[in-house]
CHARMM internal coordinates of N, CA and C (Angstrom, degrees):
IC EDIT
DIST 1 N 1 CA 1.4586
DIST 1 CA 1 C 1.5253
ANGL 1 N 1 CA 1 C 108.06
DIST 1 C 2 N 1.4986
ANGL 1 CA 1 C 2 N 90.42
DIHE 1 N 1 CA 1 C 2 N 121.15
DIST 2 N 2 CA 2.0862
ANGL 1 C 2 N 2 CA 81.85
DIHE 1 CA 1 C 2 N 2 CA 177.86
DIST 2 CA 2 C 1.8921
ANGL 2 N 2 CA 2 C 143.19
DIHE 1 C 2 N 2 CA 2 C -84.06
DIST 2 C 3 N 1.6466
ANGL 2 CA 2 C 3 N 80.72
DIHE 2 N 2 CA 2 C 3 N 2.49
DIST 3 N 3 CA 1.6422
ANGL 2 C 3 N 3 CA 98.18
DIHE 2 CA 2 C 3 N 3 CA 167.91
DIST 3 CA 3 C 1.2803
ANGL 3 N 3 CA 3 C 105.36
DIHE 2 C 3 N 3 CA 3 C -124.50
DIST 3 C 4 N 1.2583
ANGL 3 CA 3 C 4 N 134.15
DIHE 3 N 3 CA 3 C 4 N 67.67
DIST 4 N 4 CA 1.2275
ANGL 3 C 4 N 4 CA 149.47
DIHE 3 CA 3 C 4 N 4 CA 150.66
DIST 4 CA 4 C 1.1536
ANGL 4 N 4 CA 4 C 113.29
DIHE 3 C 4 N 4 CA 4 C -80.15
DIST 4 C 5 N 1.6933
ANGL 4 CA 4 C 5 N 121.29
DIHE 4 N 4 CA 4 C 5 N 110.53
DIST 5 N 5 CA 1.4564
ANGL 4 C 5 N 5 CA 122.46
DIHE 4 CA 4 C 5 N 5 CA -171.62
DIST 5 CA 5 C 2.1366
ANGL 5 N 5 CA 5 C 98.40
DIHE 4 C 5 N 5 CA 5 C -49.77
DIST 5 C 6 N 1.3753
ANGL 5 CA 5 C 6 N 118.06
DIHE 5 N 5 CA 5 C 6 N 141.22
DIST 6 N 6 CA 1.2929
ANGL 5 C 6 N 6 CA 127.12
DIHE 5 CA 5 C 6 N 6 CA -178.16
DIST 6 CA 6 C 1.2945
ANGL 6 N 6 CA 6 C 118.13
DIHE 5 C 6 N 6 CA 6 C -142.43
DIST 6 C 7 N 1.8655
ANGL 6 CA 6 C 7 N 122.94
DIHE 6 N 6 CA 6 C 7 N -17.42
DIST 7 N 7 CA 1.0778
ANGL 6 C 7 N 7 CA 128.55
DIHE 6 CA 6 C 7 N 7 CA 166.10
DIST 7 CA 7 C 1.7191
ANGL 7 N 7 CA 7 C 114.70
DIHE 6 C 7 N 7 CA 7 C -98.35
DIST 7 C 8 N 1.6110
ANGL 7 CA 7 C 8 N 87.71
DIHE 7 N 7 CA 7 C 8 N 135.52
DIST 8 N 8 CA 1.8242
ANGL 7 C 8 N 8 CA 114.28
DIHE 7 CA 7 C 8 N 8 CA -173.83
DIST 8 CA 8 C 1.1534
ANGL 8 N 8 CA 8 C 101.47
DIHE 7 C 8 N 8 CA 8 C -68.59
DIST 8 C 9 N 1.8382
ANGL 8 CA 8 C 9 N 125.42
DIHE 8 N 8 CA 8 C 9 N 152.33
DIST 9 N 9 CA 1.5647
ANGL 8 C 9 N 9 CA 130.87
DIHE 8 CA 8 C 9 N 9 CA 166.45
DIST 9 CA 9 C 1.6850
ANGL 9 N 9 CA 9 C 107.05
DIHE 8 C 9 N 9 CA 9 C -42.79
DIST 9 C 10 N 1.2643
ANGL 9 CA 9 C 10 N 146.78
DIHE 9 N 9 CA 9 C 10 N -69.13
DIST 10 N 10 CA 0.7136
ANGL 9 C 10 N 10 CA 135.78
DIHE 9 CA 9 C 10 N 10 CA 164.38
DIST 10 CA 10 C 1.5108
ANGL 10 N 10 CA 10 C 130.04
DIHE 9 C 10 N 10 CA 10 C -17.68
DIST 10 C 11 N 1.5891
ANGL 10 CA 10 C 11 N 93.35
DIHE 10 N 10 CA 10 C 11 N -90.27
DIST 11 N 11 CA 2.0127
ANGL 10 C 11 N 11 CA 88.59
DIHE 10 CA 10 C 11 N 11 CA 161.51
DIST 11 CA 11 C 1.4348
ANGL 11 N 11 CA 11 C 107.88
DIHE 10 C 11 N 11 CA 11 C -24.76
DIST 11 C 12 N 1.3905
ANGL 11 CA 11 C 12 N 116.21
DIHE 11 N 11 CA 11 C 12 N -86.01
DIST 12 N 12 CA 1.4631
ANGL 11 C 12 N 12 CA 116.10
DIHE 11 CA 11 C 12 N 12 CA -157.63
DIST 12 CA 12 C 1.4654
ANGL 12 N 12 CA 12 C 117.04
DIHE 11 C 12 N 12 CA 12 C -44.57
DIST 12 C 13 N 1.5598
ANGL 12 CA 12 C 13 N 120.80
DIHE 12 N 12 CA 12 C 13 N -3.35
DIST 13 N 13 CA 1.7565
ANGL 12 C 13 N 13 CA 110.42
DIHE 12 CA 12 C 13 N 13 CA -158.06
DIST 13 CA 13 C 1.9225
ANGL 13 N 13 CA 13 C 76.19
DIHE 12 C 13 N 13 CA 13 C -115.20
DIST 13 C 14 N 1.1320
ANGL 13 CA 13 C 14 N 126.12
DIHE 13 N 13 CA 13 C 14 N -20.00
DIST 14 N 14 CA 1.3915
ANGL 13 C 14 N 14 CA 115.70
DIHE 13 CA 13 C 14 N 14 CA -171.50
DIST 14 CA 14 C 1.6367
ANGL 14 N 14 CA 14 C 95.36
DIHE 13 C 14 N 14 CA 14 C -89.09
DIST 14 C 15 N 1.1767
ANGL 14 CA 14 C 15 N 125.21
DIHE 14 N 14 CA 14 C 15 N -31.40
DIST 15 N 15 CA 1.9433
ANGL 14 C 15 N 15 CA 120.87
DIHE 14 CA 14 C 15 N 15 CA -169.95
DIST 15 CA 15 C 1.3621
ANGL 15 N 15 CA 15 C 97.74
DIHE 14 C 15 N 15 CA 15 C -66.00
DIST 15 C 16 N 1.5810
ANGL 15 CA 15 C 16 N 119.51
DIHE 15 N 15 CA 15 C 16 N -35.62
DIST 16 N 16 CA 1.3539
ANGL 15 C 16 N 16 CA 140.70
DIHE 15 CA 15 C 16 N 16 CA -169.95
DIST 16 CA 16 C 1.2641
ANGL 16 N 16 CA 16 C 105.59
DIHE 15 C 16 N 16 CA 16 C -46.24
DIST 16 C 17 N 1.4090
ANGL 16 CA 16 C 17 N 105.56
DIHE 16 N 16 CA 16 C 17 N -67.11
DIST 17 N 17 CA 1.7869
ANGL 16 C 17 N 17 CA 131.48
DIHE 16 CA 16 C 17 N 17 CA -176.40
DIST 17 CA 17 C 1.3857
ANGL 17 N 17 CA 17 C 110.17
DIHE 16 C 17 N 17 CA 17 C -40.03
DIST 17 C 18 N 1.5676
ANGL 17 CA 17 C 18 N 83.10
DIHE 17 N 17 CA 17 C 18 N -50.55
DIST 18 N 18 CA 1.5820
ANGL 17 C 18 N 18 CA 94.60
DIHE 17 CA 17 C 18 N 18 CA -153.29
DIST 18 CA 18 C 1.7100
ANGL 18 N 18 CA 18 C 94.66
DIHE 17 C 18 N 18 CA 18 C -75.27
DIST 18 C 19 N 1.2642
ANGL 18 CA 18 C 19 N 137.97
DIHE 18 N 18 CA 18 C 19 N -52.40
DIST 19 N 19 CA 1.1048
ANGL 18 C 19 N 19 CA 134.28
DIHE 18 CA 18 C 19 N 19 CA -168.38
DIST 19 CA 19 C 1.2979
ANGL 19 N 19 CA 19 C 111.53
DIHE 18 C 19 N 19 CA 19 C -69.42
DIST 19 C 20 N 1.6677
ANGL 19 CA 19 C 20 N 131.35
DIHE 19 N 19 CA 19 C 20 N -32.22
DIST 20 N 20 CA 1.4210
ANGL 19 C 20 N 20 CA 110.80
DIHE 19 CA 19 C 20 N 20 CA 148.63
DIST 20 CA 20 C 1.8831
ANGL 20 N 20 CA 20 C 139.39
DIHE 19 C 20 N 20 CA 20 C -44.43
DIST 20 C 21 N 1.5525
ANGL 20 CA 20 C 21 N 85.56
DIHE 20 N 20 CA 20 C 21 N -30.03
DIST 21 N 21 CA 1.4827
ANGL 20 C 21 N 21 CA 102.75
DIHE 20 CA 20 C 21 N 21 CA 174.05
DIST 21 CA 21 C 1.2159
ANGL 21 N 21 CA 21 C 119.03
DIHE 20 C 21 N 21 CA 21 C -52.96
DIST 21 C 22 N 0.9061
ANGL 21 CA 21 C 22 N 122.60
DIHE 21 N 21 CA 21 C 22 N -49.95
DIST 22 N 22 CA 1.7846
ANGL 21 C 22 N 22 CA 156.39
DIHE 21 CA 21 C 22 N 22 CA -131.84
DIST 22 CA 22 C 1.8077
ANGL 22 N 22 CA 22 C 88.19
DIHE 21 C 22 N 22 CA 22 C -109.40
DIST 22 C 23 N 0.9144
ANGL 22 CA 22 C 23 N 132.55
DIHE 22 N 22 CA 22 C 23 N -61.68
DIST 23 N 23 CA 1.2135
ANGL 22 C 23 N 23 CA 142.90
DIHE 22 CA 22 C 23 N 23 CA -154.02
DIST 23 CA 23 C 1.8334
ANGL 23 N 23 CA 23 C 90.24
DIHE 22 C 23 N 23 CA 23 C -84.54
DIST 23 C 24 N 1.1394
ANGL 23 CA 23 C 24 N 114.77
DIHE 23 N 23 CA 23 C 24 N -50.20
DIST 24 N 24 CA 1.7510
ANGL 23 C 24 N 24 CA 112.10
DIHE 23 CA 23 C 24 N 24 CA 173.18
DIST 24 CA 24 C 1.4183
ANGL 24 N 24 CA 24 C 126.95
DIHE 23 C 24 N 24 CA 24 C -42.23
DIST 24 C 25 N 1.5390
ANGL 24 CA 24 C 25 N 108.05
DIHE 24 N 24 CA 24 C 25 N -23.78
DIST 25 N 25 CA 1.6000
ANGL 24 C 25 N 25 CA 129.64
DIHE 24 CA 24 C 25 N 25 CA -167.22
DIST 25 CA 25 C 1.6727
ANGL 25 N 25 CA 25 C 85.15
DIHE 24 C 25 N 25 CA 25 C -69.86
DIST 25 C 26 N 1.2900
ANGL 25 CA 25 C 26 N 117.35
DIHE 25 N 25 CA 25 C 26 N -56.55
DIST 26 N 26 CA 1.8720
ANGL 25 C 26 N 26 CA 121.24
DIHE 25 CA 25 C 26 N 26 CA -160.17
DIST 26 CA 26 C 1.7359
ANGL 26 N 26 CA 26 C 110.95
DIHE 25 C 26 N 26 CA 26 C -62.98
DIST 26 C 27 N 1.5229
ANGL 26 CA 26 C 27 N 102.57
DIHE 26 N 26 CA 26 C 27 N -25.46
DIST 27 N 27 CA 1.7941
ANGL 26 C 27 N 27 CA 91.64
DIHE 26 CA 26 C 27 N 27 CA 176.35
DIST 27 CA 27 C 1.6535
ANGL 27 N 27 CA 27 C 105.38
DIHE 26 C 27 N 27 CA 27 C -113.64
DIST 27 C 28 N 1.1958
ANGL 27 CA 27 C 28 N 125.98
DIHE 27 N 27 CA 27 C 28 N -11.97
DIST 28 N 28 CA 2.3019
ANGL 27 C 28 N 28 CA 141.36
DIHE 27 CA 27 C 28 N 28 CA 169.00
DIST 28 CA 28 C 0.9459
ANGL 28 N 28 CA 28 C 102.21
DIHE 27 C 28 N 28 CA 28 C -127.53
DIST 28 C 29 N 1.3263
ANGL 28 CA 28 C 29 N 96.18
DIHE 28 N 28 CA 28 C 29 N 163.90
DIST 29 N 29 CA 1.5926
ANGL 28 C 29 N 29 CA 141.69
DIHE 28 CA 28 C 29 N 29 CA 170.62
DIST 29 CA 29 C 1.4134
ANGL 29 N 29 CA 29 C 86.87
DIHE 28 C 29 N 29 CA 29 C 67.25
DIST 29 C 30 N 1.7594
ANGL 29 CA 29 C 30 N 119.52
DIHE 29 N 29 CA 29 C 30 N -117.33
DIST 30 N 30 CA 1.2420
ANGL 29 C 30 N 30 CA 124.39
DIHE 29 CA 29 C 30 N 30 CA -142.49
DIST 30 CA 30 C 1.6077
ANGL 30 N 30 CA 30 C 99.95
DIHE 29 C 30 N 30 CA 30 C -83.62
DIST 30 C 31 N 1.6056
ANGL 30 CA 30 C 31 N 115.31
DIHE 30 N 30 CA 30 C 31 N -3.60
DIST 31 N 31 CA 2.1059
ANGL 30 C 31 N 31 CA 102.58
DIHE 30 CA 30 C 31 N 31 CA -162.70
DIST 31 CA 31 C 1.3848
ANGL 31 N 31 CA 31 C 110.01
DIHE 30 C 31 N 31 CA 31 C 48.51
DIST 31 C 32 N 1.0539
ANGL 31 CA 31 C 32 N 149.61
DIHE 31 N 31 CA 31 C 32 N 46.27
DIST 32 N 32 CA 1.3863
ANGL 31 C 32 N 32 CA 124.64
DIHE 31 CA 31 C 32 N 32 CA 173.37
DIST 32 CA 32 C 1.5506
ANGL 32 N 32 CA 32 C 102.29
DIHE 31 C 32 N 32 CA 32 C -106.90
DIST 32 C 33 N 1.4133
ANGL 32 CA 32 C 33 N 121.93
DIHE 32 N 32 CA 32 C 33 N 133.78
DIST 33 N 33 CA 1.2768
ANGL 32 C 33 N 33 CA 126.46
DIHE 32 CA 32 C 33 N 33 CA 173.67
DIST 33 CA 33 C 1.7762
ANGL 33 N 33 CA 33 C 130.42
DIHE 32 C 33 N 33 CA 33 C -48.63
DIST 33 C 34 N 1.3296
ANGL 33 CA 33 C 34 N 102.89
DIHE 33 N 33 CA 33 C 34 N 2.73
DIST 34 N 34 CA 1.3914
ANGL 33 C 34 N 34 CA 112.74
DIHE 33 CA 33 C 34 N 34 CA -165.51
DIST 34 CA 34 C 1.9389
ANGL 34 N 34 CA 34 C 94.75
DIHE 33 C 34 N 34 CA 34 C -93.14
DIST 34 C 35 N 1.0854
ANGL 34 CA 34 C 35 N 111.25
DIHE 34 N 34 CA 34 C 35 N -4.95
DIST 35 N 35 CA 1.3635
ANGL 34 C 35 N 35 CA 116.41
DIHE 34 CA 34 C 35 N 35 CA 171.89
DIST 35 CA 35 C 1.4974
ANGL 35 N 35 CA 35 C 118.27
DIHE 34 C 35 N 35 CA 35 C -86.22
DIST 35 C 36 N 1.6764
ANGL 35 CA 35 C 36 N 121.93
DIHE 35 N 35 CA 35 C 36 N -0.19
DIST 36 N 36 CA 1.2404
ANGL 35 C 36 N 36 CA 117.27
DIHE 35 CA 35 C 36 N 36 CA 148.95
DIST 36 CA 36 C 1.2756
ANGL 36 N 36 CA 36 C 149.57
DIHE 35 C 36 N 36 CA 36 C -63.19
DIST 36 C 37 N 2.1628
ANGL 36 CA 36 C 37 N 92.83
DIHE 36 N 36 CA 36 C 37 N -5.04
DIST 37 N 37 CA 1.3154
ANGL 36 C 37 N 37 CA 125.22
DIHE 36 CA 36 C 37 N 37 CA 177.71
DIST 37 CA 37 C 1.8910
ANGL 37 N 37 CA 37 C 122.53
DIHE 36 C 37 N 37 CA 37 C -61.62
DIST 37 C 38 N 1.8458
ANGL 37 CA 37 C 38 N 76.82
DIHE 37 N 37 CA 37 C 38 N -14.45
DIST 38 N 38 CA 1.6097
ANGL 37 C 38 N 38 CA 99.44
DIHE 37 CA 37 C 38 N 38 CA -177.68
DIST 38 CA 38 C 1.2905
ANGL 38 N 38 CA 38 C 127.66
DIHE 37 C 38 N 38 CA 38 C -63.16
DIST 38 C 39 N 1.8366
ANGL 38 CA 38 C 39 N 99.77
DIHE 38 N 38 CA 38 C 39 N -12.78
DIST 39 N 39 CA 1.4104
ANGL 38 C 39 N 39 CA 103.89
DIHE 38 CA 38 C 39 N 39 CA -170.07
DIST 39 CA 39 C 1.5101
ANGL 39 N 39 CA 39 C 115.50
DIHE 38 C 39 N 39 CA 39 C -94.94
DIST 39 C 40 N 1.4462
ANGL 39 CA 39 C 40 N 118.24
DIHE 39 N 39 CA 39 C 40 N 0.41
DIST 40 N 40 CA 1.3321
ANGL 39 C 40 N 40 CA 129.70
DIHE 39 CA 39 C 40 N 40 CA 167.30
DIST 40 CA 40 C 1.6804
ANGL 40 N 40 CA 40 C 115.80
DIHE 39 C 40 N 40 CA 40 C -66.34
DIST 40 C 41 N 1.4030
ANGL 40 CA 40 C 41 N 110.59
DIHE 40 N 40 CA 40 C 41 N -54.23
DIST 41 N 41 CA 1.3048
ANGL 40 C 41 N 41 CA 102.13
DIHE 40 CA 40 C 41 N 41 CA 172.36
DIST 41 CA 41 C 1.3118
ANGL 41 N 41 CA 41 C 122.84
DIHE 40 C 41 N 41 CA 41 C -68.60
DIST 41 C 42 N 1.5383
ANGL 41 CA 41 C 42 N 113.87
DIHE 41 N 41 CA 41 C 42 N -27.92
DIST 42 N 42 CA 1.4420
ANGL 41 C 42 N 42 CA 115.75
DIHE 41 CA 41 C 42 N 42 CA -162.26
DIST 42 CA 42 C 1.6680
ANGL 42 N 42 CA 42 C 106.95
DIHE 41 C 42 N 42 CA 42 C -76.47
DIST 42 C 43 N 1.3417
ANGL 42 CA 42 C 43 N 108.79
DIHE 42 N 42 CA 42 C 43 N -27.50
DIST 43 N 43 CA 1.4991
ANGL 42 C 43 N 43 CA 116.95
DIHE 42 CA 42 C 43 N 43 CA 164.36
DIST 43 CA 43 C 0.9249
ANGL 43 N 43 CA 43 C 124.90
DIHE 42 C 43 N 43 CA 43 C -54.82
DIST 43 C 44 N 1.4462
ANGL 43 CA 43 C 44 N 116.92
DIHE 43 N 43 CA 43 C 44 N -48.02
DIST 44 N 44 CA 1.4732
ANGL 43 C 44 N 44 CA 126.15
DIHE 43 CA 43 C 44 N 44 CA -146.39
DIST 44 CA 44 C 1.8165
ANGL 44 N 44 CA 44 C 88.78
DIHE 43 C 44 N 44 CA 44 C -92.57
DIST 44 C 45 N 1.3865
ANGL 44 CA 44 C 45 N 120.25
DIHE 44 N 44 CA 44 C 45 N -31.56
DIST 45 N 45 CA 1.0843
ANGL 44 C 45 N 45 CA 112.71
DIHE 44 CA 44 C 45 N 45 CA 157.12
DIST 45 CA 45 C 1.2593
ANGL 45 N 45 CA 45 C 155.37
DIHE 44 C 45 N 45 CA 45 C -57.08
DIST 45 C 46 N 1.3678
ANGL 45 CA 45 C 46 N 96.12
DIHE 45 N 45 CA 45 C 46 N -40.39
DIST 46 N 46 CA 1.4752
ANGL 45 C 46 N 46 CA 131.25
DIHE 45 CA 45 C 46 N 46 CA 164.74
DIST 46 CA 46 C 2.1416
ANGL 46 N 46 CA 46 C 106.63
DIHE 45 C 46 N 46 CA 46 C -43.06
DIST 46 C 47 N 1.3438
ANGL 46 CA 46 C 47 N 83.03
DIHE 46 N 46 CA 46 C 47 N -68.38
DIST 47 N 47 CA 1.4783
ANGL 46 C 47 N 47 CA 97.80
DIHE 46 CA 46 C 47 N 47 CA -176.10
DIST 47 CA 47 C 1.4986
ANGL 47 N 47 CA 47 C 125.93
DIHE 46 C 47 N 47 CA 47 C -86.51
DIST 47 C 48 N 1.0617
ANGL 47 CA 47 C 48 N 118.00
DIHE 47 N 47 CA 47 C 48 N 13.60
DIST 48 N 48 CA 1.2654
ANGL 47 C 48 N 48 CA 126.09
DIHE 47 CA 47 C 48 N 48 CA -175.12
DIST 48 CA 48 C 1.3064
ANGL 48 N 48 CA 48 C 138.78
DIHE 47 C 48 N 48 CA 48 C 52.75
DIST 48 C 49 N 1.3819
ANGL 48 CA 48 C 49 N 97.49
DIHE 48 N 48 CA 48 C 49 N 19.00
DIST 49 N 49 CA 1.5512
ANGL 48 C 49 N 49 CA 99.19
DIHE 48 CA 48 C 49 N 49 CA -176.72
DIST 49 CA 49 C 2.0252
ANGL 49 N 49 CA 49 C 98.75
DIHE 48 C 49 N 49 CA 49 C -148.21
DIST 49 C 50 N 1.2002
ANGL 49 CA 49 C 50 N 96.97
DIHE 49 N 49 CA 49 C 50 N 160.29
DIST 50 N 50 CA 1.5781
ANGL 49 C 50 N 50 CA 121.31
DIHE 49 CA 49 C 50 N 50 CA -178.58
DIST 50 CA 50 C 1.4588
ANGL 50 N 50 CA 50 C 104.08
DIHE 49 C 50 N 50 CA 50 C -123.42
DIST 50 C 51 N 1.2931
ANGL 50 CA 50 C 51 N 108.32
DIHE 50 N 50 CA 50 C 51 N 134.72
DIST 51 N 51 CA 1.3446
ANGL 50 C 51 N 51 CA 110.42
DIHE 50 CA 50 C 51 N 51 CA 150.89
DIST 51 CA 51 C 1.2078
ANGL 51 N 51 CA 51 C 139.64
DIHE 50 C 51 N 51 CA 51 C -61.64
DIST 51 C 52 N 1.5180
ANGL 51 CA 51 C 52 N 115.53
DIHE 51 N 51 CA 51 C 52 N -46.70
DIST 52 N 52 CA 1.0831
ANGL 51 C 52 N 52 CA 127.45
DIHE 51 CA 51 C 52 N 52 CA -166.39
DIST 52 CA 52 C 1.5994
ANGL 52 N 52 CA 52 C 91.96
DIHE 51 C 52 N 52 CA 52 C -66.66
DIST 52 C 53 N 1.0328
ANGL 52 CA 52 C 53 N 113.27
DIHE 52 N 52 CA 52 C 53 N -58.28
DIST 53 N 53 CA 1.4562
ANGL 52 C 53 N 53 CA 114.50
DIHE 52 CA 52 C 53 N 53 CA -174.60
DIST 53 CA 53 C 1.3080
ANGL 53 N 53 CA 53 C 120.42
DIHE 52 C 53 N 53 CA 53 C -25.90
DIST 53 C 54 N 1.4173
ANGL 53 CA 53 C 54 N 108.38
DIHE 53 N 53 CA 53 C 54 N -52.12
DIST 54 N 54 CA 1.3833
ANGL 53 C 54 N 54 CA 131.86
DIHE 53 CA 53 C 54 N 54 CA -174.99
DIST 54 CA 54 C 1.2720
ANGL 54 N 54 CA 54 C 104.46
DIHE 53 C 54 N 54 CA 54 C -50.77
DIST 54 C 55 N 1.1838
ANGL 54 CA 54 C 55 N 129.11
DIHE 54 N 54 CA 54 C 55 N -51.53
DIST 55 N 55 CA 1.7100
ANGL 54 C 55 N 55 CA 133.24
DIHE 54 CA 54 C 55 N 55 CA -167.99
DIST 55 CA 55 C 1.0248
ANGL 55 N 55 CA 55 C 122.76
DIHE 54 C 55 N 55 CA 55 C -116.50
DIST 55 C 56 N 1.5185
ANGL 55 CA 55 C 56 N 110.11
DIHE 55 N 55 CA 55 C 56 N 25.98
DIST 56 N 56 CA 1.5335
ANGL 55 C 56 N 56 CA 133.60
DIHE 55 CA 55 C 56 N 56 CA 150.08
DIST 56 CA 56 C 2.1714
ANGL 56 N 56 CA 56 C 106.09
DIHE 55 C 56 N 56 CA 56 C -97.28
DIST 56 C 57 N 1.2880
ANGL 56 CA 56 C 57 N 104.38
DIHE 56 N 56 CA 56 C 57 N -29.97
DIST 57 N 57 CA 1.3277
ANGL 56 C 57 N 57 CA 112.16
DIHE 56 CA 56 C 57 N 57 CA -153.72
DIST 57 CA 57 C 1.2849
ANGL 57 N 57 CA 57 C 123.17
DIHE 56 C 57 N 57 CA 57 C 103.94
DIST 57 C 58 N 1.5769
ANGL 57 CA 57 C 58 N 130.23
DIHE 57 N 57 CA 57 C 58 N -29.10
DIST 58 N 58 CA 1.4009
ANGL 57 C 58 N 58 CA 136.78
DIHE 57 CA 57 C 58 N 58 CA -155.75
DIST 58 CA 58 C 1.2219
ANGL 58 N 58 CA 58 C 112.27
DIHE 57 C 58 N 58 CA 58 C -35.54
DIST 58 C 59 N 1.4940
ANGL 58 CA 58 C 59 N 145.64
DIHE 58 N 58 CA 58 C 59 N 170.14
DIST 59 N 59 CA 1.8382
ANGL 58 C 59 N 59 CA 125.62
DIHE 58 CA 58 C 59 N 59 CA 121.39
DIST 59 CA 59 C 1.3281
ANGL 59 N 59 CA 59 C 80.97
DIHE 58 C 59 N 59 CA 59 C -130.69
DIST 59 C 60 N 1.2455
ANGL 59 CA 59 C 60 N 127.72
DIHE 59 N 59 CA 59 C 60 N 169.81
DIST 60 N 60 CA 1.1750
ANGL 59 C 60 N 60 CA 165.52
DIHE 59 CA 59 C 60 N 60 CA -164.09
DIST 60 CA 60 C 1.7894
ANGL 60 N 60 CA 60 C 106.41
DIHE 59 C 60 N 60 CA 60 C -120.19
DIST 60 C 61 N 1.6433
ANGL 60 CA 60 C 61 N 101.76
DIHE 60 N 60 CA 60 C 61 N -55.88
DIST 61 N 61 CA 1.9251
ANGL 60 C 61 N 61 CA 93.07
DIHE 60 CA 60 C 61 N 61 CA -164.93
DIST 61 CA 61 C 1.6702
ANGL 61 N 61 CA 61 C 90.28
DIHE 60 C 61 N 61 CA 61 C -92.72
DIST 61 C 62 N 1.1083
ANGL 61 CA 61 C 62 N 107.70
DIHE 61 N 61 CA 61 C 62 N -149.00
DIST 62 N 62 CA 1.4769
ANGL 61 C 62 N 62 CA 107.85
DIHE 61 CA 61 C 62 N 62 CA -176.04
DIST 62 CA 62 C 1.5339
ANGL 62 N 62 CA 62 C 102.15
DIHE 61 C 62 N 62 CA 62 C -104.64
DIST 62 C 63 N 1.7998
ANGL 62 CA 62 C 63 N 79.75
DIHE 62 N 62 CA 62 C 63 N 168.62
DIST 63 N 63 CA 1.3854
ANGL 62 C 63 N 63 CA 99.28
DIHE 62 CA 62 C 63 N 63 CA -168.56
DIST 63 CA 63 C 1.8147
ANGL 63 N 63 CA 63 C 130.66
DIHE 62 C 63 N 63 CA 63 C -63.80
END
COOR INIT
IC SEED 1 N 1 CA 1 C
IC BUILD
């Protein structure tokens, strides 16, 4: 199943961070549009699951 939650509380509270981070660049500091990149983690956080993960095997939370 390819939306099988796979990311751990941890993971998910750091993709979080990071994709707020990332996403802050497009309206402060530098504006550069490459901070829309933010919305990959912030998703994948959001929702608990990764793709990539998925078709590597990974999980992150438990089994």
């Amino acid at each position: 199943m390819m939306f099988r939650s796979n990311v751990g509380r941890v993971d998910r509270t750091l993709r979080i961070a990071l994709g707020l981070g990332l996403l802050a660049l497009v309206f402060t500091g530098p504006q550069t549009p490459l901070g829309w990149f933010g919305l990959v983690p912030l998703f994948t956080g959001l929702f608990g699951t990764c793709p990539l993960y998925s078709l590597i095997g990974w999980n992150s939370g438990k089994a």
